[in-house]
FIFIKE-922650 format. One record per residue (C-alpha): chain; x, y, z; residue in one letter; residue number from 1. Coordinates in pm, whole numbers, always signed. Example, Ala and Ser with C-alpha at 12.3 -4.5 7.8 and 13.67 -1.06 7.14 Angstrom:
{"A",{+1230,-450,+780},"a",1}
{"A",{+1367,-106,+714},"s",2}
This chain:
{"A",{+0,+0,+0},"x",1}
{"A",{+136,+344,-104},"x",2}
{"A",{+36,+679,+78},"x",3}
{"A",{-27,+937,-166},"x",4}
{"A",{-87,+1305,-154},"x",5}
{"A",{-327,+1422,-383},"x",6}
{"A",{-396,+1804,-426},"x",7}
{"A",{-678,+1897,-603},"x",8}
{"A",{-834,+1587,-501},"x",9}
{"A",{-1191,+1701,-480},"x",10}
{"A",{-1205,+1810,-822},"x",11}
{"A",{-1278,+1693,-1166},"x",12}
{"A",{-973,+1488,-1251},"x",13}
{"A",{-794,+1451,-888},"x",14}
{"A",{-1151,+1291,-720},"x",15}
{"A",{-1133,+1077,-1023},"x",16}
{"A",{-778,+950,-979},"x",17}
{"A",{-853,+950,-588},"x",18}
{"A",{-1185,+689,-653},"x",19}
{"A",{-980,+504,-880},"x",20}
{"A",{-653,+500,-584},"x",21}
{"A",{-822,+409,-307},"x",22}
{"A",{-1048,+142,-511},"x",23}
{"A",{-691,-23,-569},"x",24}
{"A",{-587,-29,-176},"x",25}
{"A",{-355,+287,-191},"x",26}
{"A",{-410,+536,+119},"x",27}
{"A",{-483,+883,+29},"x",28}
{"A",{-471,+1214,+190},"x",29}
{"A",{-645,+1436,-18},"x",30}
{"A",{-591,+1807,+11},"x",31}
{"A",{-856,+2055,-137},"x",32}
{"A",{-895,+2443,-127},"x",33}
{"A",{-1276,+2351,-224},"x",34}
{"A",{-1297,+2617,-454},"x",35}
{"A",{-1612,+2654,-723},"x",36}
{"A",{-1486,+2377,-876},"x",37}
{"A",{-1409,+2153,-607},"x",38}
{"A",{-1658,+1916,-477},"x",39}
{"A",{-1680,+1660,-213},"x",40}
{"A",{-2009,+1525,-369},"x",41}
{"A",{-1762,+1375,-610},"x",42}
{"A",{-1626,+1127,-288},"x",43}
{"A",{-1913,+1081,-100},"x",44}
{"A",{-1880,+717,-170},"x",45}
{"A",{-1563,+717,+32},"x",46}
{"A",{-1765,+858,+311},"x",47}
{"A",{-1572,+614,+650},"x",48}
{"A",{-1324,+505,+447},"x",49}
{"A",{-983,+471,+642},"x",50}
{"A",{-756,+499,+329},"x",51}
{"A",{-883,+847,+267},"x",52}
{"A",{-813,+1183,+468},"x",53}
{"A",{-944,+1497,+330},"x",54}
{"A",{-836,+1753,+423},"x",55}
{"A",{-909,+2161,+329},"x",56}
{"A",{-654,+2388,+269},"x",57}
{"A",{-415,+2564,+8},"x",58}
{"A",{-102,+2416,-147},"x",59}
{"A",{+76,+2764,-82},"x",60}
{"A",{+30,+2664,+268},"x",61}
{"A",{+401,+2526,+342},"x",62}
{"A",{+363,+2463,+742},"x",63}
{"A",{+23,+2282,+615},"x",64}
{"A",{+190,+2075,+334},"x",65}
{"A",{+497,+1956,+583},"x",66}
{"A",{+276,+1878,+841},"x",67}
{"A",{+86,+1633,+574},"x",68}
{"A",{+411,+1505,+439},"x",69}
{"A",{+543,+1393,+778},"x",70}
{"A",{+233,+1307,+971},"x",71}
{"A",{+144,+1078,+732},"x",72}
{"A",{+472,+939,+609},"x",73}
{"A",{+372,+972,+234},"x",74}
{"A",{+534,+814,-46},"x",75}
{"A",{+391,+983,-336},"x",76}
{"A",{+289,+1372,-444},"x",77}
{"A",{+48,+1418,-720},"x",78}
{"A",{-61,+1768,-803},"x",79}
{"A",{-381,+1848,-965},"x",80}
{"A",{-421,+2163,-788},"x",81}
{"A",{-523,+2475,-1034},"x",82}
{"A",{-749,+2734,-1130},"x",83}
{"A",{-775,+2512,-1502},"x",84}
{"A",{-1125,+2736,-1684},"x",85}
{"A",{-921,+2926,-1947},"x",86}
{"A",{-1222,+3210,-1940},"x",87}
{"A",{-1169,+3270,-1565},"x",88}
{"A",{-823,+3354,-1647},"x",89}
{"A",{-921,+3610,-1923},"x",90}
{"A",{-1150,+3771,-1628},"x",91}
{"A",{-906,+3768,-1326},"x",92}
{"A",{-520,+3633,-1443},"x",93}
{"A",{-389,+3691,-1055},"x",94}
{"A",{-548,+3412,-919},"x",95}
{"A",{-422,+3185,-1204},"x",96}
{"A",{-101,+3317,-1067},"x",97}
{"A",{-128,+3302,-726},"x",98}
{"A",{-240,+2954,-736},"x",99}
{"A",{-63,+2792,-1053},"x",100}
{"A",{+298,+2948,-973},"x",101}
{"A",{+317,+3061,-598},"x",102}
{"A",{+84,+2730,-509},"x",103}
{"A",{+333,+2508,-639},"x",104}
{"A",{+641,+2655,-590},"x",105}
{"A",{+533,+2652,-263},"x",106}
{"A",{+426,+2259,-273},"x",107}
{"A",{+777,+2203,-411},"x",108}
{"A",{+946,+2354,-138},"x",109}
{"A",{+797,+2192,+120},"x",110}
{"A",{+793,+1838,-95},"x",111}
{"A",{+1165,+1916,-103},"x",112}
{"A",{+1263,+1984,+248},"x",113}
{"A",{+1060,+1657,+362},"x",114}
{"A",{+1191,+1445,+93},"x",115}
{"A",{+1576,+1543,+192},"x",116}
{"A",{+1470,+1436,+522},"x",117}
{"A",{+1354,+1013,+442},"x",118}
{"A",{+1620,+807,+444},"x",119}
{"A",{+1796,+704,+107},"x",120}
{"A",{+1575,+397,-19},"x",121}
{"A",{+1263,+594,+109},"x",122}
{"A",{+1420,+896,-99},"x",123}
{"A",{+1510,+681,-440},"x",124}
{"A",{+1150,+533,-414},"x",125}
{"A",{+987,+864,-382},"x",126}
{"A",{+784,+1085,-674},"x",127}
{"A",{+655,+1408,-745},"x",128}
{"A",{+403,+1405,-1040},"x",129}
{"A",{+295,+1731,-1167},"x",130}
{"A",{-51,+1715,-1317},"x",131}
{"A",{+29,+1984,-1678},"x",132}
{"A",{-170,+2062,-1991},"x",133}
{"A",{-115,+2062,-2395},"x",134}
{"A",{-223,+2471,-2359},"x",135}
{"A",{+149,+2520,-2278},"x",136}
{"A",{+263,+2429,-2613},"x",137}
{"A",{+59,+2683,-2794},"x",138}
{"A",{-148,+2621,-3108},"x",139}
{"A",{-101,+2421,-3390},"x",140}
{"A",{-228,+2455,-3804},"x",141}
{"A",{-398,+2185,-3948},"x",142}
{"A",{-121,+1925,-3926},"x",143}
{"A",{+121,+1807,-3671},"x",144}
{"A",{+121,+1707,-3279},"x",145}
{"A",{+256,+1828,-2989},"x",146}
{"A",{+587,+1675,-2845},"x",147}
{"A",{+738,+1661,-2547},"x",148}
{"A",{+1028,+1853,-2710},"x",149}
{"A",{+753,+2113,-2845},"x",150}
{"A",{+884,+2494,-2780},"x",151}
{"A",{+619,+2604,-2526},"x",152}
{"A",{+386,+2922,-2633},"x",153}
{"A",{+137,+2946,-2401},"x",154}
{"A",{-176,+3196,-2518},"x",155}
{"A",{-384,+3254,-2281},"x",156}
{"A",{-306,+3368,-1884},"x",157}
{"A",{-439,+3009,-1742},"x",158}
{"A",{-172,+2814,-2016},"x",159}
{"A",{+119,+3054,-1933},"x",160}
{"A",{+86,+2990,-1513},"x",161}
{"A",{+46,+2612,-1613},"x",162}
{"A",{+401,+2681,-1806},"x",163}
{"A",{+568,+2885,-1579},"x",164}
{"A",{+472,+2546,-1266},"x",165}
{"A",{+611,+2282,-1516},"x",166}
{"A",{+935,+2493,-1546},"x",167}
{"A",{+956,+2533,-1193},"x",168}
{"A",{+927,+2078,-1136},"x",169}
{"A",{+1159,+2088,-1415},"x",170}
{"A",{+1394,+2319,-1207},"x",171}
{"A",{+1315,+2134,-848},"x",172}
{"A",{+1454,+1806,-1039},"x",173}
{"A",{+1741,+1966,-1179},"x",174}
{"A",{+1859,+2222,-859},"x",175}
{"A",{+1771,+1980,-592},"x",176}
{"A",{+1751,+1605,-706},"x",177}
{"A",{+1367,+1628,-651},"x",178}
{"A",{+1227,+1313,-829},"x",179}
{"A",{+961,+1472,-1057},"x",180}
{"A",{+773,+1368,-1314},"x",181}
{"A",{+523,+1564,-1533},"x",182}
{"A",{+228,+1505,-1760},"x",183}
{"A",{+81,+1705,-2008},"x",184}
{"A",{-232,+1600,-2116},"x",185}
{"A",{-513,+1687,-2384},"x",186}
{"A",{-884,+1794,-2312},"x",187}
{"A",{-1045,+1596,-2059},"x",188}
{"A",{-1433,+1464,-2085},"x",189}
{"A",{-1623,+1230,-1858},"x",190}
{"A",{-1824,+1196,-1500},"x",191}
{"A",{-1787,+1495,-1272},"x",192}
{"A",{-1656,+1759,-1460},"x",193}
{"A",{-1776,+2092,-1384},"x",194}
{"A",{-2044,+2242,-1632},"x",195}
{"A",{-1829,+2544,-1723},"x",196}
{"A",{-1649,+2286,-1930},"x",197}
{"A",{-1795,+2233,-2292},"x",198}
{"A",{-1896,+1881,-2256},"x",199}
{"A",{-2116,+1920,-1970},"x",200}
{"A",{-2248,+2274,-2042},"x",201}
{"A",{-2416,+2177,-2393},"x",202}
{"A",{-2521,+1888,-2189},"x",203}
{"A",{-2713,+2077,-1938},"x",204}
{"A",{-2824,+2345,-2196},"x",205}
{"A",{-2949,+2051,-2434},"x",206}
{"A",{-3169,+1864,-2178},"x",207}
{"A",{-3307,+2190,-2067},"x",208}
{"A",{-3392,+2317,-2483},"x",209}
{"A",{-3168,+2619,-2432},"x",210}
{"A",{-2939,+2747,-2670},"x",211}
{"A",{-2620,+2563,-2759},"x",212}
{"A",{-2310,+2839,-2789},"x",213}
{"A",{-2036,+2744,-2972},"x",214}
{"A",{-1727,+2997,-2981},"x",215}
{"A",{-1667,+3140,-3322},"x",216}
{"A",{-1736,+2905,-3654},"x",217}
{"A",{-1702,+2567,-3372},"x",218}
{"A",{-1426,+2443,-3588},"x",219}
{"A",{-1154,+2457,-3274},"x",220}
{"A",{-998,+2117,-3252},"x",221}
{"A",{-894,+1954,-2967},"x",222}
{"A",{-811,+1566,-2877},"x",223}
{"A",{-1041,+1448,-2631},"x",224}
{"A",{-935,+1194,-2310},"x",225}
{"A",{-1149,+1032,-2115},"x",226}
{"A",{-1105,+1064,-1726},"x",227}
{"A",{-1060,+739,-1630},"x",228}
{"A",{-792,+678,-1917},"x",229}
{"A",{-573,+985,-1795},"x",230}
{"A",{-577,+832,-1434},"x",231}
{"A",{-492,+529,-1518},"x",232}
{"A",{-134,+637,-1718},"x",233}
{"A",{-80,+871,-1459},"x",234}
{"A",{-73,+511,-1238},"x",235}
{"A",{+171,+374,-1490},"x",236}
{"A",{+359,+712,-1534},"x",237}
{"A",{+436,+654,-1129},"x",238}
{"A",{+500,+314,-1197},"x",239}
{"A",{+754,+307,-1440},"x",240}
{"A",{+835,+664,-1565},"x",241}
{"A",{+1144,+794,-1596},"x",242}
{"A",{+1260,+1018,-1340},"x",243}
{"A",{+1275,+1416,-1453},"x",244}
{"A",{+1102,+1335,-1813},"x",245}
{"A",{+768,+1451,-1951},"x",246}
{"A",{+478,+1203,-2066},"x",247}
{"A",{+206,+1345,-2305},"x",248}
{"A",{-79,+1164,-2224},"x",249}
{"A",{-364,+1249,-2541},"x",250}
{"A",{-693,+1050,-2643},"x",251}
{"A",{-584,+990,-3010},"x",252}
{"A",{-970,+1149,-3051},"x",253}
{"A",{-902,+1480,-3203},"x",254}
{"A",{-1231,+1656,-3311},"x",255}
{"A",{-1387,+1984,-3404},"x",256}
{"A",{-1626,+2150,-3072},"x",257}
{"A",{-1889,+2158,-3390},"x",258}
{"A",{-1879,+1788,-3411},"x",259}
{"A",{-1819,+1751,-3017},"x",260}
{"A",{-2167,+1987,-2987},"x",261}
{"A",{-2344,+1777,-3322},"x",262}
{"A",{-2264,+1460,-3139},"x",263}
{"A",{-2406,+1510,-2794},"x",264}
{"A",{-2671,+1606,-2959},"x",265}
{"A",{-2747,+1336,-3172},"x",266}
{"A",{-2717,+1095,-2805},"x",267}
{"A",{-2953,+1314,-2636},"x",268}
{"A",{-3251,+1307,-2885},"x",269}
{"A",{-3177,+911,-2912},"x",270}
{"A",{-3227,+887,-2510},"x",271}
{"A",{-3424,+1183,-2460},"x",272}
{"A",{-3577,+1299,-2682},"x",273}
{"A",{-3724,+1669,-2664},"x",274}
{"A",{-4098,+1701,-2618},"x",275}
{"A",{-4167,+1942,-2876},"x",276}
{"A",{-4020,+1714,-3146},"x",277}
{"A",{-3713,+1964,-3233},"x",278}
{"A",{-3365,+1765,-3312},"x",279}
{"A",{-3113,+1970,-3088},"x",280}
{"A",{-2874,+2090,-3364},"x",281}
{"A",{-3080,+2338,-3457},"x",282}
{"A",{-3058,+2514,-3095},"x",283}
{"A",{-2682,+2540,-3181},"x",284}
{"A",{-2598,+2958,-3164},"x",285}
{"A",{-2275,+3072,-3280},"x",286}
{"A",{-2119,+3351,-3033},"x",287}
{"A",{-1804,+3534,-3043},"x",288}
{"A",{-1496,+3356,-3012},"x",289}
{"A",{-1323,+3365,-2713},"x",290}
{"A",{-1023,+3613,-2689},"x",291}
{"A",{-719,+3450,-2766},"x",292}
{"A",{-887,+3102,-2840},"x",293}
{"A",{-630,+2855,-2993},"x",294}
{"A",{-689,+2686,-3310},"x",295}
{"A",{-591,+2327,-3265},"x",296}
{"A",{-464,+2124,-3001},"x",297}
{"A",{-330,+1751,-3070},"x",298}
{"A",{-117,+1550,-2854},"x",299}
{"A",{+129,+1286,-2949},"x",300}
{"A",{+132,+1040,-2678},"x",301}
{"A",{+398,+778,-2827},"x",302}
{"A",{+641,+819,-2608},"x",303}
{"A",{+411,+712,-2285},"x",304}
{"A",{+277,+401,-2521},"x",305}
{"A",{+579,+238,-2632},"x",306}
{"A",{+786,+318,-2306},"x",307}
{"A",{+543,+242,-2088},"x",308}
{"A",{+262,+53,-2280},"x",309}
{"A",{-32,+271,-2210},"x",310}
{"A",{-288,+326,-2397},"x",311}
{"A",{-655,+474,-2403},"x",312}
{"A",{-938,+235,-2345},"x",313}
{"A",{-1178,+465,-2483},"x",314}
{"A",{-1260,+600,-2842},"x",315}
{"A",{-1452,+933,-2877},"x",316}
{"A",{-1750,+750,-2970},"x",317}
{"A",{-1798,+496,-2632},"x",318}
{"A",{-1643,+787,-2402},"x",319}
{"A",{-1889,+1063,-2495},"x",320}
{"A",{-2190,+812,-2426},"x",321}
{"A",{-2061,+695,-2154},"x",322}
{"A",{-2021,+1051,-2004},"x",323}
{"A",{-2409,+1164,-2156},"x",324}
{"A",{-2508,+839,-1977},"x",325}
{"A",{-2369,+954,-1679},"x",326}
{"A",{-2497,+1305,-1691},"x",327}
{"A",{-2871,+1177,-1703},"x",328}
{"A",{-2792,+944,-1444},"x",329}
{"A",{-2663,+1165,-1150},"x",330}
{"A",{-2906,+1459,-1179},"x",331}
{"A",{-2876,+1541,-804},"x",332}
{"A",{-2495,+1576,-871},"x",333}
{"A",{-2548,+1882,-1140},"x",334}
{"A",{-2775,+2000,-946},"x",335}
{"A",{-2615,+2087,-659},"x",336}
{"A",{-2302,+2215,-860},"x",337}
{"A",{-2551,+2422,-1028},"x",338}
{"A",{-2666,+2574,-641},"x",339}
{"A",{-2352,+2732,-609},"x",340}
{"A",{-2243,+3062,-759},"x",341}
{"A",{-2206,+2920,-1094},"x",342}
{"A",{-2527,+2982,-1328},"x",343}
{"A",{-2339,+2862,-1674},"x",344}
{"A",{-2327,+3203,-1780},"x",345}
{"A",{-2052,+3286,-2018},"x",346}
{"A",{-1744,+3442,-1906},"x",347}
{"A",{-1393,+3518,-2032},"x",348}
{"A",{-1584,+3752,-2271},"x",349}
């Protein structure tokens, strides 16, 4: 059994990775700010479980962090924690900052000091994996993929704090002998994502007949991952990755947010069909394009398959029903996200 530390761990992609920990026997302590986007909904079913300790607070918070790290004799580090919704960042950049870049240089520090203080086999089996995004790299034209070697270019003020944290693991390996690892991954999809996020906003719009915005003409591209499959090779990353590289971890699913939007859809009037008879495409509504938006995004994720033999379980096609499946199946979920502050408005504008 392994004792993690999980940051972030009560939102969309950490509680996922945390369900999916603990359901193998790992221990988990699971620190959370609990911000809009966190949730503990999302772990209710771990509600008296002994392997998981959750626990509120700030990564910035170093006396917090070494506290964690000693109390509970961890093993591992894996950091989820960010402000991720690119429009926030267009409406307030400092908290992108404050969080992204002081929050984990902070986390490093303290990771640091405790790690220098295990013993040497403790200290050789020991990892810091830093949770990144393909929105460092920039975007791309209508051919190629993004590399681990890719200059990064980051556009928009969420993609350059994500940048500025993976240079600053990159440094805590190199300066200090930290054992780090990072991941960069592509757009993720799938049960409890937040309904800012496309995937679960047209959703929610679509069950309710509202109208369907898509940012500029909707031809954006991105390559979608499914949850589950980006928790499972950040498992093997910490398995078997090498120390102080960086794994791209992509869907091999690259589609337009049209065709994302057409698709969901297409599922909904097949399962639920809209009492008035309408087909939900034509409640699509193009809006102005989001300041700054990036073209294409598309992730080549050979290096983490042949090194390490991961690959994604899911195609576009099974993950986006299985995610629509989910949606109409946890209704009291969404709607206490939706009690909160959050009213899907647009922002970012």
């Amino acid at each position: 059994m392994t004792t993690l530390l999980i940051t972030g761990g009560a939102g969309f992609i950490g509680a996922n990775f945390v369900l999916q920990a603990v359901a193998q026997g790992h221990r988990v302590v699971n620190l959370d700010k609990l911000t809009y986007a966190g949730n503990l909904d999302t772990l209710a079913s771990l509600g008296g479980n002994e392997r998981h300790v959750f626990v509120q607070g700030d990564i910035g918070d170093r006396d917090l962090i070494a506290r964690l790290l000693a109390e509970h004799r961890v093993d591992v580090v894996v950091n989820f924690a960010a402000e991720s919704h690119v429009d926030r960042s267009i409406d307030g950049p400092a908290a992108f900052i404050e969080t992204n870049v002081v929050g984990t240089l902070g986390l490093l520090e303290s990771t640091r000091d405790y790690w220098r203080s295990l013993d040497e086999p403790a200290q050789k089996a020991f990892r810091f994996l830093h949770v990144s995004t393909d929105e460092v790299y920039g975007s791309l034209g209508a051919d190629g993929q993004f590399k681990e070697t890719t200059p990064y270019a980051p556009n928009s003020p969420y993609s350059a704090s994500k940048a500025a944290s993976d240079h600053l693991v990159r440094a805590f390996h190199h300066t200090y002998g930290l054992p780090v690892l990072t991941t960069n991954c592509s757009n993720n999809y799938g049960p409890y994502q937040f309904p800012e996020k496309l995937i679960p906003l047209i959703i929610q719009k679509a069950l309710a007949g509202e109208p369907l915005p898509v940012y500029g003409d909707g031809l954006n591209v991105r390559d979608w991952l499914y949850v589950g499959d980006h928790c499972t090779a950040i498992q093997r990353v910490l398995e078997a990755g090498r120390v102080g590289e960086t794994y791209n971890v992509g869907g091999n699913a690259e589609q337009q947010n049209l065709t994302v939007v057409k698709t969901i859809c297409a599922l909904l009037d097949q399962r639920r069909p809209l009492a008035d008879g309408r087909k939900r495409e034509s409640l699509i509504t193009f809006v102005k394009d989001r300041p700054g938006h990036d073209r294409r995004y598309a992730i080549d994720s050979s290096k983490l398959q042949n090194e390490l033999g991961w690959r994604p379980s899911q195609t576009f096609e099974t993950g986006i029903a299985h995610t629509v499946d989910w949606y109409l199946d946890n209704k009291a979920w969404i709607d206490r996200v939706l009690d909160g502050s959050y009213r899907m408005e647009r922002l970012g504008v």
